[in-house]
mmCIF file of the N, C-alpha and C atoms, coordinates in Angstrom:
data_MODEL
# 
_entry.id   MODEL 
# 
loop_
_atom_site.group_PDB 
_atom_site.id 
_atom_site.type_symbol 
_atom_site.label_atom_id 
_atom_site.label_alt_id 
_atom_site.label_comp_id 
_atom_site.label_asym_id 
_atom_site.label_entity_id 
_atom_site.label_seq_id 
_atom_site.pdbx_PDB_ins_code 
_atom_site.Cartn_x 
_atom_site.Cartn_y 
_atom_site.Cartn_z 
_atom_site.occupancy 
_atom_site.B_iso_or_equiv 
_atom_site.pdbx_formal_charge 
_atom_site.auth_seq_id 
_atom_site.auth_comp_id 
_atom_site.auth_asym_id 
_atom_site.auth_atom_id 
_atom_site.pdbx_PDB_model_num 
ATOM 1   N N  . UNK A 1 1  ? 9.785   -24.177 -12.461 1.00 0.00 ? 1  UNK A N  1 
ATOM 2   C CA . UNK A 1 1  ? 9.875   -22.867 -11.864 1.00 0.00 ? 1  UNK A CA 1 
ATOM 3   C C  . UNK A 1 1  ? 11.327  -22.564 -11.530 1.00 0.00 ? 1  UNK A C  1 
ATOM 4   N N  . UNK A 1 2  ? 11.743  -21.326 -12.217 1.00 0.00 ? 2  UNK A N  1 
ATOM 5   C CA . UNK A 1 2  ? 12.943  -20.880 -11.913 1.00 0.00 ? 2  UNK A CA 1 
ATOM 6   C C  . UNK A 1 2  ? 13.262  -20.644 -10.186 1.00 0.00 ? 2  UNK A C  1 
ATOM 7   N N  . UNK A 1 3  ? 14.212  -21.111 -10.007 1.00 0.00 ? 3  UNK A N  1 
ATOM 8   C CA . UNK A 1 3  ? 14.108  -20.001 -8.096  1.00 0.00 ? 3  UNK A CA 1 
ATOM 9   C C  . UNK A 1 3  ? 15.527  -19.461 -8.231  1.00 0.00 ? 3  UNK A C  1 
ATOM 10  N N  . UNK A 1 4  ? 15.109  -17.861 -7.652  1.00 0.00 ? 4  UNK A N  1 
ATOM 11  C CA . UNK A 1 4  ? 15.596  -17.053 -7.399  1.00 0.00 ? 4  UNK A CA 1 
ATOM 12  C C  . UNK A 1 4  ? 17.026  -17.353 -6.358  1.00 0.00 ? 4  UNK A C  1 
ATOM 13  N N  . UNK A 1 5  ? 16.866  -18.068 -5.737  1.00 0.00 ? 5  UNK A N  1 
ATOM 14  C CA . UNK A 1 5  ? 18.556  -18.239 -4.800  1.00 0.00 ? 5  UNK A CA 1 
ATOM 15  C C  . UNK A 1 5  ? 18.318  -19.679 -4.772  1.00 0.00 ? 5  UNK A C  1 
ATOM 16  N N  . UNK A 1 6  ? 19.444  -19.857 -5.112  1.00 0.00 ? 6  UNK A N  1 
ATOM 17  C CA . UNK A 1 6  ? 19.904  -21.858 -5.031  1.00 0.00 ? 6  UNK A CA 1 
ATOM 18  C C  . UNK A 1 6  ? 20.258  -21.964 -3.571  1.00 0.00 ? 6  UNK A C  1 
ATOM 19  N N  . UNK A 1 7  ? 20.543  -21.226 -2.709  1.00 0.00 ? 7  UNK A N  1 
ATOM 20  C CA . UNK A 1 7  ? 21.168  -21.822 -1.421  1.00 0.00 ? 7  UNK A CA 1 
ATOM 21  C C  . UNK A 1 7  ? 20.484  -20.670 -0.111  1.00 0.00 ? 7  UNK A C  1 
ATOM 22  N N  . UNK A 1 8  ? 20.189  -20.784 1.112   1.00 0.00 ? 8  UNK A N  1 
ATOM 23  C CA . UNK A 1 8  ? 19.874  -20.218 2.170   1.00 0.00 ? 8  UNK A CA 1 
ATOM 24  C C  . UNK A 1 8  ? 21.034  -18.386 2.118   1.00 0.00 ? 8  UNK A C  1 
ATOM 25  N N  . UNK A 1 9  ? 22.072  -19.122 2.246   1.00 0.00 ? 9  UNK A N  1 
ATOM 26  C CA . UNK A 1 9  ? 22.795  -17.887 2.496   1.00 0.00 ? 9  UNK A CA 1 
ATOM 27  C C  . UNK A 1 9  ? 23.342  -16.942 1.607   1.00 0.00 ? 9  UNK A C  1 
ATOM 28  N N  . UNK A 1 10 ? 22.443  -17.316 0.439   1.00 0.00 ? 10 UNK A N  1 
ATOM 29  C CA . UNK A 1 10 ? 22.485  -15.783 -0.484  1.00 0.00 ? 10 UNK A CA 1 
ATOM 30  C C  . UNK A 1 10 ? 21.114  -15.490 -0.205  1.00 0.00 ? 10 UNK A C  1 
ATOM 31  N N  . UNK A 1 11 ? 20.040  -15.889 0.141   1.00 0.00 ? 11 UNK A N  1 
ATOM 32  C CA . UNK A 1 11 ? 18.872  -15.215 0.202   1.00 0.00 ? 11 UNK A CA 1 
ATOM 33  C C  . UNK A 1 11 ? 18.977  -14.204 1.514   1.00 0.00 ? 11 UNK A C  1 
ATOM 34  N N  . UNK A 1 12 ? 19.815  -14.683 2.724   1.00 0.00 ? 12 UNK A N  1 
ATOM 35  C CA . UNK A 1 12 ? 20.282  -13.794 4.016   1.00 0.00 ? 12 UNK A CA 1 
ATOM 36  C C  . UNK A 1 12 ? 20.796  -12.975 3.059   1.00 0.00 ? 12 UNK A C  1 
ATOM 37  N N  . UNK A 1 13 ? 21.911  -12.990 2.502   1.00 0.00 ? 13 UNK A N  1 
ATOM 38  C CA . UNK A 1 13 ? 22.911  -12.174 2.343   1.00 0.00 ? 13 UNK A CA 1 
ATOM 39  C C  . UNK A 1 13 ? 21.985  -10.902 1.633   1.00 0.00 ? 13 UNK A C  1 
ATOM 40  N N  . UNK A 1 14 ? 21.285  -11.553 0.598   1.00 0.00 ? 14 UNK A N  1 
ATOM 41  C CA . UNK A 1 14 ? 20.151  -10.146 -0.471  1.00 0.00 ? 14 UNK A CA 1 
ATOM 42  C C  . UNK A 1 14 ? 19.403  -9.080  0.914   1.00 0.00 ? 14 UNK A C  1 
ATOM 43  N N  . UNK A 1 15 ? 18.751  -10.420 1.914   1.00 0.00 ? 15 UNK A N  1 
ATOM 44  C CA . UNK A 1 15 ? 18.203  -9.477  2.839   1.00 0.00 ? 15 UNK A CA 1 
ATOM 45  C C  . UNK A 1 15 ? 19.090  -8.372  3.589   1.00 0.00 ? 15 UNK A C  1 
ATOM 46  N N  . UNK A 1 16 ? 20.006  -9.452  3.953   1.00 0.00 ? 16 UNK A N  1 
ATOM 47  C CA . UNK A 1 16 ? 20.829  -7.915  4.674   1.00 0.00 ? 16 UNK A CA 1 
ATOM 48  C C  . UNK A 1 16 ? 21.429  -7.216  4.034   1.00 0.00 ? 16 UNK A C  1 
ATOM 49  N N  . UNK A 1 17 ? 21.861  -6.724  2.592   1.00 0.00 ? 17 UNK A N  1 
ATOM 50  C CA . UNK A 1 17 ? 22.521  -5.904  2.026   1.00 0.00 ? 17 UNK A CA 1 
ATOM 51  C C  . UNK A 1 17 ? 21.915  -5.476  0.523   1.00 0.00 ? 17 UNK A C  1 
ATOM 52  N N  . UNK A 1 18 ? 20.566  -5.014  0.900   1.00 0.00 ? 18 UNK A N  1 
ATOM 53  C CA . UNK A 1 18 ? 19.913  -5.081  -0.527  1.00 0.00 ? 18 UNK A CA 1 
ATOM 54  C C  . UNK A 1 18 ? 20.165  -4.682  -1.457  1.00 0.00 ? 18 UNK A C  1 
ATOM 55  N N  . UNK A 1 19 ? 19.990  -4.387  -2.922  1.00 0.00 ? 19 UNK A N  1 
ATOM 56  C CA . UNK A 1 19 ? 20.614  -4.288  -3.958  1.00 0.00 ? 19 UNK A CA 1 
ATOM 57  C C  . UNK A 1 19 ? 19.434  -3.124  -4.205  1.00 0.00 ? 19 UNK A C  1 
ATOM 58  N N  . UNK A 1 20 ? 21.168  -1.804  -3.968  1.00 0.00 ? 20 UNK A N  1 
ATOM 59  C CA . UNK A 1 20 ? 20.441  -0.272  -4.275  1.00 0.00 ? 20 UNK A CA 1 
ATOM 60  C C  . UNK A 1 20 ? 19.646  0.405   -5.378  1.00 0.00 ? 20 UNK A C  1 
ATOM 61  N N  . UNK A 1 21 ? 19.919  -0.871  -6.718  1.00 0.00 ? 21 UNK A N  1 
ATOM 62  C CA . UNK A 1 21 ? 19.460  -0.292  -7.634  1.00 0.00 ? 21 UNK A CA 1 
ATOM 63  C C  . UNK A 1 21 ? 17.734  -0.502  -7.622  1.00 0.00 ? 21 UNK A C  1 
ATOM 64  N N  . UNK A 1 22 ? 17.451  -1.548  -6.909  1.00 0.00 ? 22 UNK A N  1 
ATOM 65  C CA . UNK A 1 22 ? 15.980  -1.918  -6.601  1.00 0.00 ? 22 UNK A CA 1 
ATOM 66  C C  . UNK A 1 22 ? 15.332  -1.105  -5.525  1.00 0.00 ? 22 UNK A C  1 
ATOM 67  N N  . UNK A 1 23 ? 15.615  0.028   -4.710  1.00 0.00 ? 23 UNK A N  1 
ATOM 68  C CA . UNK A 1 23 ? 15.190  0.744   -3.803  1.00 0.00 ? 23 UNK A CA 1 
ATOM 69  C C  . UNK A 1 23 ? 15.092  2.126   -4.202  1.00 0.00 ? 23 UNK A C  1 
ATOM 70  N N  . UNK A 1 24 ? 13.990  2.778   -4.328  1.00 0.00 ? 24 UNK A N  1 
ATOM 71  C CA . UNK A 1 24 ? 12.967  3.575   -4.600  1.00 0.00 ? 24 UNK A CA 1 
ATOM 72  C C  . UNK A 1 24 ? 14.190  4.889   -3.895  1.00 0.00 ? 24 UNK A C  1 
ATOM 73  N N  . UNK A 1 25 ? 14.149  5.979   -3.909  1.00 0.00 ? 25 UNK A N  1 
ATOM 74  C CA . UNK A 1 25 ? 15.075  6.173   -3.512  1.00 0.00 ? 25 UNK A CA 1 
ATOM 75  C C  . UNK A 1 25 ? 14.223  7.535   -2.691  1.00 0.00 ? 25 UNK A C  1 
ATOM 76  N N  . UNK A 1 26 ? 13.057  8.558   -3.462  1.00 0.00 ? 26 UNK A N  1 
ATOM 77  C CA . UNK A 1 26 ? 12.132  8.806   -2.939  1.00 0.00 ? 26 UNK A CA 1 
ATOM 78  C C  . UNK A 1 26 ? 10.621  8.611   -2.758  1.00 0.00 ? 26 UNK A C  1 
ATOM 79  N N  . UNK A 1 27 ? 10.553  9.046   -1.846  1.00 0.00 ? 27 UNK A N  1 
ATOM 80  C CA . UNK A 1 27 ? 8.874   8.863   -1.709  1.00 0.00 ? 27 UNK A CA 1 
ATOM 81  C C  . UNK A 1 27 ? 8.366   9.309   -2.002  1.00 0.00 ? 27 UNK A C  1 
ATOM 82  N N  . UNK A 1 28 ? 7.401   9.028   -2.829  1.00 0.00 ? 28 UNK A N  1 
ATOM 83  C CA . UNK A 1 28 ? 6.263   9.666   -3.097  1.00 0.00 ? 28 UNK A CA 1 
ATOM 84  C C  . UNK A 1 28 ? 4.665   9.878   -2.790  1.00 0.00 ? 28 UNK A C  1 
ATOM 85  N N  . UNK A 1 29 ? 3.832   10.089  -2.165  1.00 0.00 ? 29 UNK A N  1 
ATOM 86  C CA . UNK A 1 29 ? 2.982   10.207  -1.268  1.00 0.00 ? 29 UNK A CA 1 
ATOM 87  C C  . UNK A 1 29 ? 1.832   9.748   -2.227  1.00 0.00 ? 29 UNK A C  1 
ATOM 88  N N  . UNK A 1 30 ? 1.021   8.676   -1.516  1.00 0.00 ? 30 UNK A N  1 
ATOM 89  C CA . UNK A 1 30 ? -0.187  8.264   -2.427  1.00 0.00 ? 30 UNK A CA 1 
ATOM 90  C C  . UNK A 1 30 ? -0.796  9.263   -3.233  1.00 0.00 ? 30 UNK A C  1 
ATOM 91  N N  . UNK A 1 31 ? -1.228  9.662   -2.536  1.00 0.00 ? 31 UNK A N  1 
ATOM 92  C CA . UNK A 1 31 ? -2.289  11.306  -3.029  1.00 0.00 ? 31 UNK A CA 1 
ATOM 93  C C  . UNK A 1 31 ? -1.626  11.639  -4.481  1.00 0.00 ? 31 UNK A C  1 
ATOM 94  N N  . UNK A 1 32 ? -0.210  11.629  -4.551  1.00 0.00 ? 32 UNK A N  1 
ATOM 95  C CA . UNK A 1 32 ? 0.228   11.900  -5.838  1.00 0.00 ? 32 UNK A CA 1 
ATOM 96  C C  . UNK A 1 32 ? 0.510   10.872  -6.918  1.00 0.00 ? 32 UNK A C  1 
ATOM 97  N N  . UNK A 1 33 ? 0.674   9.779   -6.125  1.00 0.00 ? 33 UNK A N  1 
ATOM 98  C CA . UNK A 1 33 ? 0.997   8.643   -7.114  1.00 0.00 ? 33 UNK A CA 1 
ATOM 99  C C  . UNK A 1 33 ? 0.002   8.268   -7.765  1.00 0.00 ? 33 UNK A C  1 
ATOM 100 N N  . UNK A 1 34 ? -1.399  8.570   -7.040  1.00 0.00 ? 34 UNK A N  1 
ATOM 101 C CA . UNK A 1 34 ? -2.925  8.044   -7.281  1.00 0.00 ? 34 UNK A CA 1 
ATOM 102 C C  . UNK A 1 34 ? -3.938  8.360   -6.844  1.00 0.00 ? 34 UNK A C  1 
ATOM 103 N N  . UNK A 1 35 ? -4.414  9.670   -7.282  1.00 0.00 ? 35 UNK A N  1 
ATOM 104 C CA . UNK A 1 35 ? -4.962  10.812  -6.492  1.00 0.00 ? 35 UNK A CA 1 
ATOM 105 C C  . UNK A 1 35 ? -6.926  10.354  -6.688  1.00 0.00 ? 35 UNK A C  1 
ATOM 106 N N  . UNK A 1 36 ? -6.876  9.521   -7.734  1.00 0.00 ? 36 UNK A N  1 
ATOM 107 C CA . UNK A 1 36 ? -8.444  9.562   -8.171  1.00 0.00 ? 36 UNK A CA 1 
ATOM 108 C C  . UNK A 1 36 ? -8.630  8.228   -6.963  1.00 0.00 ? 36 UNK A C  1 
ATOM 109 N N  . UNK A 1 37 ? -7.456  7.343   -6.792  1.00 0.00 ? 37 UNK A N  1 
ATOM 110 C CA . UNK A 1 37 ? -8.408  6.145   -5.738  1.00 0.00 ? 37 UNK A CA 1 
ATOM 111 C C  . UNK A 1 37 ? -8.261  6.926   -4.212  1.00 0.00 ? 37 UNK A C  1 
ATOM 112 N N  . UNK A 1 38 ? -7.750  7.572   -4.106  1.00 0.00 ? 38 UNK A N  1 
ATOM 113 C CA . UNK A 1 38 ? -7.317  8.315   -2.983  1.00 0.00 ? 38 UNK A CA 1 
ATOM 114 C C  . UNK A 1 38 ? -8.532  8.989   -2.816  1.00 0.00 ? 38 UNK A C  1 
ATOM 115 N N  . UNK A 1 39 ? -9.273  9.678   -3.363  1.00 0.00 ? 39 UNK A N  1 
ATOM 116 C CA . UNK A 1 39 ? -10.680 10.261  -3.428  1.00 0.00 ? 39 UNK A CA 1 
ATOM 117 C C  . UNK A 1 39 ? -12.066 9.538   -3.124  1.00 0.00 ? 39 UNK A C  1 
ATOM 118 N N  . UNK A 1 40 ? -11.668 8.447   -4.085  1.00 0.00 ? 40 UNK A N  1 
ATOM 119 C CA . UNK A 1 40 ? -12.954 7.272   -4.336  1.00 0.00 ? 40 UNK A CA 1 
ATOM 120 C C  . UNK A 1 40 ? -12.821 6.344   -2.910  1.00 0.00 ? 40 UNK A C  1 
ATOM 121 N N  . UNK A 1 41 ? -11.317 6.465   -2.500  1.00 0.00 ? 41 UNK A N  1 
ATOM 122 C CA . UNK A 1 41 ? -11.618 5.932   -0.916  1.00 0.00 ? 41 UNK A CA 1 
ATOM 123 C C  . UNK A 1 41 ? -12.025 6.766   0.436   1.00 0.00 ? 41 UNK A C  1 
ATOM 124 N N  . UNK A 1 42 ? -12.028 8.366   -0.220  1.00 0.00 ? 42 UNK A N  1 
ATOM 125 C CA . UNK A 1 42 ? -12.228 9.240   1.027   1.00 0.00 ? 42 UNK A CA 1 
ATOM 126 C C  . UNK A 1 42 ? -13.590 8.910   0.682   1.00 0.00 ? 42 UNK A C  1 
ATOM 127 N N  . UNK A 1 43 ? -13.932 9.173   -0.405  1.00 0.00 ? 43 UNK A N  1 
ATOM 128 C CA . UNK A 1 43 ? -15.913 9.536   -0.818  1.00 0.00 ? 43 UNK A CA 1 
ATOM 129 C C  . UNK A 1 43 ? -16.552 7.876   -0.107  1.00 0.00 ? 43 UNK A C  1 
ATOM 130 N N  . UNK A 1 44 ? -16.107 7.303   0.043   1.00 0.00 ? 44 UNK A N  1 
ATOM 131 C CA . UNK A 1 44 ? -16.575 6.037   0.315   1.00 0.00 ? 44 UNK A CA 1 
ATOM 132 C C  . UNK A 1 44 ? -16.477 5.717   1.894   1.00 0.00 ? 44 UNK A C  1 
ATOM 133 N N  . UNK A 1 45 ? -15.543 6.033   2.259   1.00 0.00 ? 45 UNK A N  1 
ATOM 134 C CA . UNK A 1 45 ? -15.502 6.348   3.986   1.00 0.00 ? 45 UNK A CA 1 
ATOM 135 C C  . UNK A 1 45 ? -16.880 7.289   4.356   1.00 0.00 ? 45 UNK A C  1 
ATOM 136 N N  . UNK A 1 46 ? -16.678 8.435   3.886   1.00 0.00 ? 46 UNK A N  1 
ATOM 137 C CA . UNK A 1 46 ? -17.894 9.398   3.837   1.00 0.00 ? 46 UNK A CA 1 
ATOM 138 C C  . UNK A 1 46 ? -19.303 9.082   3.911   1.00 0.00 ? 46 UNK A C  1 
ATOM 139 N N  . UNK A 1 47 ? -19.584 8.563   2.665   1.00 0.00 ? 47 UNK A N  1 
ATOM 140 C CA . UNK A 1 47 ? -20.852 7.619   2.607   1.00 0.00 ? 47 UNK A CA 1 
ATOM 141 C C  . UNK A 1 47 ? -20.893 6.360   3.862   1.00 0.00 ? 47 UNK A C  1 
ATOM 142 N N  . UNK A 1 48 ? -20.117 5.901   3.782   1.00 0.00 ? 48 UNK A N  1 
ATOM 143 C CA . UNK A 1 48 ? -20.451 4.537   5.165   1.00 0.00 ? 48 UNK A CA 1 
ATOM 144 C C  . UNK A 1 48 ? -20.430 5.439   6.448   1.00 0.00 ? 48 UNK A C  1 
ATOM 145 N N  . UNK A 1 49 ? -19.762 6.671   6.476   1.00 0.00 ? 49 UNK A N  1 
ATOM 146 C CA . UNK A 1 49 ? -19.801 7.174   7.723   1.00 0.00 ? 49 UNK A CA 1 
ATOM 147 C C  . UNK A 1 49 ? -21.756 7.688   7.447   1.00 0.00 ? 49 UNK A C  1 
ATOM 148 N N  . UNK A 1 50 ? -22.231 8.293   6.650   1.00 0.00 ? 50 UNK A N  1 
ATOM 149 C CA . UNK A 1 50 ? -23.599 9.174   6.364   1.00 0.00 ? 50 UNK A CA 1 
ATOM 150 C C  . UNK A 1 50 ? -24.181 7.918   6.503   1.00 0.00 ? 50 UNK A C  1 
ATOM 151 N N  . UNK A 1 51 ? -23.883 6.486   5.839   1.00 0.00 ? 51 UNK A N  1 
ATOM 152 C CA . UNK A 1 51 ? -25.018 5.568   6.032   1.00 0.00 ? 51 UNK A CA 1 
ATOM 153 C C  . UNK A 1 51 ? -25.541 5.016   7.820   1.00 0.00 ? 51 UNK A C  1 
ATOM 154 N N  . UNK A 1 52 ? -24.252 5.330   8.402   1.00 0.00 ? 52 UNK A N  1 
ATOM 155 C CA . UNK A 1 52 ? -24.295 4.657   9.518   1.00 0.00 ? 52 UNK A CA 1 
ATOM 156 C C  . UNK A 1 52 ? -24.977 6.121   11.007  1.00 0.00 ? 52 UNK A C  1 
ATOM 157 N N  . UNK A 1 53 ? -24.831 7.167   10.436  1.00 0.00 ? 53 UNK A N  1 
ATOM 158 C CA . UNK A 1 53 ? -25.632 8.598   11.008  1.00 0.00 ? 53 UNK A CA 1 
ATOM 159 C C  . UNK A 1 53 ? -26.859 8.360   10.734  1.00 0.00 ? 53 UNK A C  1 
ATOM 160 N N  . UNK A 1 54 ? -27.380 8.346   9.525   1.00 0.00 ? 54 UNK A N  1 
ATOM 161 C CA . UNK A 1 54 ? -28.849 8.147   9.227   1.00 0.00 ? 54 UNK A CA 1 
ATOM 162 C C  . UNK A 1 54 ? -29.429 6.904   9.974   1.00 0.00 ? 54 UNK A C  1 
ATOM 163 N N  . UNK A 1 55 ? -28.662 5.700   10.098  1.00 0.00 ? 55 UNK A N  1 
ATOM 164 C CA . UNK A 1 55 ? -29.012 4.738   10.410  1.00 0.00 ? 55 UNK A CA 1 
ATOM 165 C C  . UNK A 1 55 ? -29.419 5.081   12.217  1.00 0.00 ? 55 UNK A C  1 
ATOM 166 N N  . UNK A 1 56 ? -28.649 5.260   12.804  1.00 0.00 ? 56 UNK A N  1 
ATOM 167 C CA . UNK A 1 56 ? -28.697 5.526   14.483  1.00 0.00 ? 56 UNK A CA 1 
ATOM 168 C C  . UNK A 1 56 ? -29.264 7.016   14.757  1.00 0.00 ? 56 UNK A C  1 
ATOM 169 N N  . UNK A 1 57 ? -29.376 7.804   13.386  1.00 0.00 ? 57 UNK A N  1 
ATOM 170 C CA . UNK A 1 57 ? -30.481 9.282   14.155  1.00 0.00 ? 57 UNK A CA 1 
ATOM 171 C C  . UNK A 1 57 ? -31.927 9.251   13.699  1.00 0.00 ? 57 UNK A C  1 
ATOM 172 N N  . UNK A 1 58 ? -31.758 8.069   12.922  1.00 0.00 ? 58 UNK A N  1 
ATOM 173 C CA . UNK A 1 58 ? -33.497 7.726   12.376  1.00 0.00 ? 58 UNK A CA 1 
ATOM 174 C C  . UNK A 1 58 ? -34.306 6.805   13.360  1.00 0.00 ? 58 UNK A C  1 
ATOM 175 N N  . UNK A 1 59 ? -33.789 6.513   14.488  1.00 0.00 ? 59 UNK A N  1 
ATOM 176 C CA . UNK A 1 59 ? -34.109 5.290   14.972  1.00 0.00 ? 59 UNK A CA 1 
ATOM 177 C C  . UNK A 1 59 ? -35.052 6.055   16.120  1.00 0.00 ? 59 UNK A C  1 
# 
């Protein structure tokens, strides 16, 4: 296995001064990056919320 830093104080050094070309520069908001799991996790909240209503107004 290759490793990434041979010594402690280049792995500090990467942390504290990270390398700009690896940082995202904007954000982009789930909903847009991935709008269909973003759905399939609202619809699914939804349902466990309806399973758990039926469950305690049927009783």
């Amino acid at each position: 296995m290759d490793a990434r830093f041979s010594i402690l104080s280049e792995f500090t050094y990467a942390l504290n001064n990270p390398d700009s070309s690896l940082v995202q520069q904007t954000y982009v908001p789930l909903i847009e990056r991935n709008p269909i799991k973003v759905w399939q996790a609202i619809s699914l909240l939804l349902f466990v919320i309806n399973l758990f209503l039926f469950y305690f107004l049927s009783r």
